[in-house]
PALUMSE-615443 format. One record per atom (N, C-alpha, C): residue in three letters; x negated, y negated, z. Coordinates in steps of 0.1 Angstrom, whole numbers, plus 2048, in hexadecimal, padded with zeros to 3 digits. Each point is the difference from the previous one (the first is absolute). Example, Ala and Ser with C-alpha at 12.3 -4.5 7.8 and 13.67 -1.06 7.14 Angstrom:
BEGIN
ala77C83984E ala8097F4800 ala7F77F4800 ser8047F57F9 ser7F77F5800 ser8087F5808 
This chain:
BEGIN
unk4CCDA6930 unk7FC7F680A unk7F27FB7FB unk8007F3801 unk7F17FC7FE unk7F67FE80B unk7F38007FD unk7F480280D unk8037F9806 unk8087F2803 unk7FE7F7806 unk80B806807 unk80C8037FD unk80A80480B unk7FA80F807 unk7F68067FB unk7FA80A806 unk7F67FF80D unk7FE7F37FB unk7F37F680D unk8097FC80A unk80D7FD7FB unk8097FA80C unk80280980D unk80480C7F8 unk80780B808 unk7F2804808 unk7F78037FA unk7F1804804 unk7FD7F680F unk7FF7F57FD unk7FE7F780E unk80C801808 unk80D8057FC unk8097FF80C unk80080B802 unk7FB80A7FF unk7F980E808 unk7F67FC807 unk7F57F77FC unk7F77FE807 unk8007FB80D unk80A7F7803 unk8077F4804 unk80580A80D unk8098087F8 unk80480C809 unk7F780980A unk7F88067F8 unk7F580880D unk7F87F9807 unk7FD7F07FD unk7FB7FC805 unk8057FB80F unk8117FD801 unk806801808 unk80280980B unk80380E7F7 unk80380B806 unk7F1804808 unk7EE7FA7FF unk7F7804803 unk7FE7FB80D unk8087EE7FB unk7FE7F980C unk80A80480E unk80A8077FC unk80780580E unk7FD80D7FF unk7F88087FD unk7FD809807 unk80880E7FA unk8087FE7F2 unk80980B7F3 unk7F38047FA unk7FC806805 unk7F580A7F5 unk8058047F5 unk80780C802 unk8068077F3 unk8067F57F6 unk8087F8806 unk8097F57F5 unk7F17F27F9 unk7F5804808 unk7F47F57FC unk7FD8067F6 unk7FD810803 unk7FA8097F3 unk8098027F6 unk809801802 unk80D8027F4 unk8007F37F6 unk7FD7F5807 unk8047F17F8 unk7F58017F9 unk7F47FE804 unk7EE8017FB unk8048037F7 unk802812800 unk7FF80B7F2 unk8097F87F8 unk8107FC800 unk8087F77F7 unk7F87F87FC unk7F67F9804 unk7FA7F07FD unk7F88057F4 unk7F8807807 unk7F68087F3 unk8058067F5 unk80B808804 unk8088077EE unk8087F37FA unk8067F9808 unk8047F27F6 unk7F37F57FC unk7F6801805 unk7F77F47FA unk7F480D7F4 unk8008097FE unk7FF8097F7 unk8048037F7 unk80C7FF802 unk80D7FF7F7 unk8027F27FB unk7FF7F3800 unk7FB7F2801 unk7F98027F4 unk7E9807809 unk7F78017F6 unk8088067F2 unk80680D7FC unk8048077F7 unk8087F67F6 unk8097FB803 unk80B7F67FA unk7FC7F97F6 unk7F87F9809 unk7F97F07FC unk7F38087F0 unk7FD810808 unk7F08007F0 unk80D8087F9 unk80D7FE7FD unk8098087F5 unk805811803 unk7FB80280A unk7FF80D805 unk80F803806 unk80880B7FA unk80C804806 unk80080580B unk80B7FD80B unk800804807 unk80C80A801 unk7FF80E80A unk80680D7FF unk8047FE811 unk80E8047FF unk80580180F unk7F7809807 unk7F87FD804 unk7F380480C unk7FC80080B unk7FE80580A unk7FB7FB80C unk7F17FF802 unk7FD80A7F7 unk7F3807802 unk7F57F57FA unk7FD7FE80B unk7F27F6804 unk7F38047F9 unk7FD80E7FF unk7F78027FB unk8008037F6 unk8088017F4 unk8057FF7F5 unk8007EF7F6 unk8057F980D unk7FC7EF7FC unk7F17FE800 unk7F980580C unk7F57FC7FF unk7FA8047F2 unk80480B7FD unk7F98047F3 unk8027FB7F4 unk8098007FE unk8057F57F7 unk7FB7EF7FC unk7FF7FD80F unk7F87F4802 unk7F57FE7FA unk7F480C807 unk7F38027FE unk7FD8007F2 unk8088087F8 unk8048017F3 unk7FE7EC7F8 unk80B7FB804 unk7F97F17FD unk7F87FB804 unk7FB80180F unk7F67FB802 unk7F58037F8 unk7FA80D800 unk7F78077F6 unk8027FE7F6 unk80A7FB7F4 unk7FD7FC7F4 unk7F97F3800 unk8077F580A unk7FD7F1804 unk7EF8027FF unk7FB80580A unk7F4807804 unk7F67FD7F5 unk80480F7F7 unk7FE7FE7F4 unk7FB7F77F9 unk80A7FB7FC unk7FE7F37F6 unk7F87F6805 unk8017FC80D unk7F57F7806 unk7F58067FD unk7FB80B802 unk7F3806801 unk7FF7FB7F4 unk8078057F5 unk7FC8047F4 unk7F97EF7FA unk80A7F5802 unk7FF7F47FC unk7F47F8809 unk7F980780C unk7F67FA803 unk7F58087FC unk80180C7F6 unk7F48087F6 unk7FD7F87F6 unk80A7F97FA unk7FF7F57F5 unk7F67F27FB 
């Protein structure tokens, strides 16, 4: 799947709890949120070449993430020492 069909699904979770917040589905708001966030993670991962592993685990994306983000980081720093 590519990030962009991962952004799709990501906003129509979002789309979702946002719904379910506005009538008053707590659980089904929280449930959609957390999907929003592991598919637009999964999005970030895609798009920097990064494989994705049948996962749910959130905090395992984040890490992963941070992982590019921190290299990104990196190189900026490094290129404005220059």
């Amino acid at each position: 799947m590519s990030y962009l069909d991962w952004i799709k699904k990501g906003e129509d979770d979002l789309k979702l709890a946002e719904l379910a917040l506005e009538n008053g589905i707590y659980d089904y708001a929280a449930f959609h949120a957390q999907q929003a966030v592991e598919k637009f993670l999964k999005a970030f991962l895609v798009k920097n070449g990064r494989p994705i592993t049948e996962t749910h685990d959130i905090a395992y994306l984040i890490e992963e993430a941070i992982k590019i983000a921190k290299t990104v980081l990196d190189f900026v720093v490094d290129k404005l020492g220059d």
